[in-house]
C-alpha positions as CSV (number, residue, x, y, z in Angstrom):
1,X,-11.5,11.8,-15.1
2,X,-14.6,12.0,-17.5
3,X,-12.7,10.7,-20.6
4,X,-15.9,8.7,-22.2
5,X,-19.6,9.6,-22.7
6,X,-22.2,7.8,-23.5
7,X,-25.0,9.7,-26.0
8,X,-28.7,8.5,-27.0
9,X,-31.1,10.2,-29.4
10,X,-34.7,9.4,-28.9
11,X,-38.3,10.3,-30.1
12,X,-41.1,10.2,-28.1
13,X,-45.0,10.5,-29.0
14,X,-48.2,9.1,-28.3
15,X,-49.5,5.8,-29.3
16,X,-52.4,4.6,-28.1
17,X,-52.8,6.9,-25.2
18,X,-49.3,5.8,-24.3
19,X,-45.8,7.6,-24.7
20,X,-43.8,5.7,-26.2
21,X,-39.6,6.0,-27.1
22,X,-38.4,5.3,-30.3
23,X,-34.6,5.0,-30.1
24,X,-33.0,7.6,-33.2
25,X,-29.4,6.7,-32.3
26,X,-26.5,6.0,-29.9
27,X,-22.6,6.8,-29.6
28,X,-20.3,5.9,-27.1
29,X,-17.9,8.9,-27.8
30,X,-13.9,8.2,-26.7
31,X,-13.5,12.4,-26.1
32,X,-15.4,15.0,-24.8
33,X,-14.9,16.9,-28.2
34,X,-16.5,13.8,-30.3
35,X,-19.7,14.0,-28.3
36,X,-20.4,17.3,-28.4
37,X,-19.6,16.8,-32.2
38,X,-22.0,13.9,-32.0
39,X,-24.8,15.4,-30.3
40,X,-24.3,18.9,-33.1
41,X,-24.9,16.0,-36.2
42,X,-27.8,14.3,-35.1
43,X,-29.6,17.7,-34.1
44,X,-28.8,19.2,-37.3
45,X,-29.6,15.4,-38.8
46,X,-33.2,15.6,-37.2
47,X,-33.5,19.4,-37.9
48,X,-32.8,18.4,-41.7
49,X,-35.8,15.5,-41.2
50,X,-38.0,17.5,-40.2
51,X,-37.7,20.3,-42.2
52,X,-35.9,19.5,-45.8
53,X,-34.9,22.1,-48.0
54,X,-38.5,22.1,-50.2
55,X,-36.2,22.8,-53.7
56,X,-34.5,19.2,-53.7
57,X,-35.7,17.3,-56.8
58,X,-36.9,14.6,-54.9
59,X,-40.1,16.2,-53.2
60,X,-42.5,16.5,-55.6
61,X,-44.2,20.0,-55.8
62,X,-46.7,20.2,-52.8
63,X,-45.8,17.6,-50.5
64,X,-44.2,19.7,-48.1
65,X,-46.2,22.4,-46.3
66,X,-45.4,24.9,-43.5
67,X,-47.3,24.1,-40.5
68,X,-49.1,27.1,-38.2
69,X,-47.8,29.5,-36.1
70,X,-48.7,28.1,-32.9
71,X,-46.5,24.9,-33.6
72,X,-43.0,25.4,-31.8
73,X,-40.4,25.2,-34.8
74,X,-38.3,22.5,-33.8
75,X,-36.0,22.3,-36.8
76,X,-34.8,26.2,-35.6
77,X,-34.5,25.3,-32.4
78,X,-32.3,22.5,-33.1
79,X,-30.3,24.9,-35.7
80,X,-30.4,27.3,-33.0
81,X,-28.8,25.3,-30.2
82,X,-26.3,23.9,-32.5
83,X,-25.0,27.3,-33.8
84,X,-24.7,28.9,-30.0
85,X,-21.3,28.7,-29.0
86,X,-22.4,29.8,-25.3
87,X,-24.6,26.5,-25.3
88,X,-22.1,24.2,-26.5
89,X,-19.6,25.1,-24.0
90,X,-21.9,25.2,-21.1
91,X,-22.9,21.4,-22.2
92,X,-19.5,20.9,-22.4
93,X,-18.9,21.8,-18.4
94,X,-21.7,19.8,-17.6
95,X,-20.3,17.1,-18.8
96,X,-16.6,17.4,-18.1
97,X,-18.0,17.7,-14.1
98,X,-19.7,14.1,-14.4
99,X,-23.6,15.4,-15.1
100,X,-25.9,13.8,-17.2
101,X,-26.7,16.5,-20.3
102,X,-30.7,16.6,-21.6
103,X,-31.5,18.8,-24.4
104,X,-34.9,18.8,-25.7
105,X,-37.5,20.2,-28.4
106,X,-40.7,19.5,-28.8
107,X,-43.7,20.4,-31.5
108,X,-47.3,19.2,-31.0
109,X,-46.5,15.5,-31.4
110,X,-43.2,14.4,-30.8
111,X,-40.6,15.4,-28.3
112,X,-37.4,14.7,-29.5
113,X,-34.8,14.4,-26.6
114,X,-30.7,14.4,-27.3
115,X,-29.0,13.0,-23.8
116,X,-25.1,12.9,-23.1
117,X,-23.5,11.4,-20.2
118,X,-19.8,9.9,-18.4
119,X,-19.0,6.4,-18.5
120,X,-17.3,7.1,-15.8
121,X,-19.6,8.8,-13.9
122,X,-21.8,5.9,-14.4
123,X,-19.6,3.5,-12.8
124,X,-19.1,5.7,-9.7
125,X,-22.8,5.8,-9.8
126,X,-22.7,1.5,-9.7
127,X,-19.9,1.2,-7.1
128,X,-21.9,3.5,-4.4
129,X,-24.2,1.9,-1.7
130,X,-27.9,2.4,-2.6
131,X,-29.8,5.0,-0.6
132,X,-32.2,2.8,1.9
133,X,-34.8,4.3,3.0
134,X,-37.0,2.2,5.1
135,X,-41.1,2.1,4.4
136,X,-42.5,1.7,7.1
C-alpha cells in the first residue's frame, strides 16, 4: 500500500531569537528502497559538510578546527546512523506501516532534522473527517 514517500531535509537555528527552518532538500522517492537510499546520501552529504576531510587541497592549512568536547559530534552521529543496519531497517517498518520517520542531530546551534513519510498515508490522512472537538 505505501509505494511512495515523500522525504525533506531541513536545518534549523536561531535567528534573532527566533527558530527558524532552512529547507536542505526534498525527494519524492517512487520505492521504499530509494528513500531510505535517499535519506543515507543526504546524512552522509551533511556529515561530509560539516566535517570535511581537513587533508583536501582546498582548505587552506588552519581553517578547520575541532570543536570541544562538550559539543555533540553530529557528523558521527549521522555516520553512525547510516552505517547501522538495525536502524535502517527499523525506519524501513516504520515506513512501510504508513508512519511518518524523524531522525535528528543536533550540536549547539543547529538541529539538523531528516523526515520520511507515505504519499499514501498522506492522502488517507486528507480523506478522513477532521476530529471536532467543540470549545466551549
Amino acid at each position: 500500500m505505501h509505494d511512495e514517500f515523500l522525504c525533506h531535509v531541513t536545518a534549523y537555528g536561531t535567528c534573532g531569537g527566533q527558530r527558524i527552518g532552512v529547507p536542505l532538500g526534498t525527494y519524492r522517492a517512487p520505492t521504499l528502497a530509494l528513500a531510505l537510499w535517499w535519506l543515507r546520501d543526504r546524512a552522509s552529504w551533511i556529515a561530509e559538510r560539516l566535517d570535511p576531510s581537513p587533508e583536501q587541497p582546498a582548505y587552506p592549512a588552519g581553517a578547520l578546527v575541532p570543536v570541544a568536547d562538550a559539543v555533540a559530534d553530529v557528523p558521527a552521529l549521522l555516520r553512525a546512523w547510516c552505517a547501522d543496519v538495525v536502524q535502517q531497517e527499523l525506519v524501513a517498518d516504520e515506513l512501510a506501516g504508513g508512519r511518518l520517520v524523524r531522525i535528528a542531530a543536533s550540536d549547539d546551534t543547529t538541529e539538523y532534522e531528516l523526515l520520511a513519510e507515505s504519499v499514501d498515508a498522506l492522502r488517507i490522512q486528507r480523506t478522513l473527517p477532521a476530529l471536532v472537538v467543540p470549545v466551549a
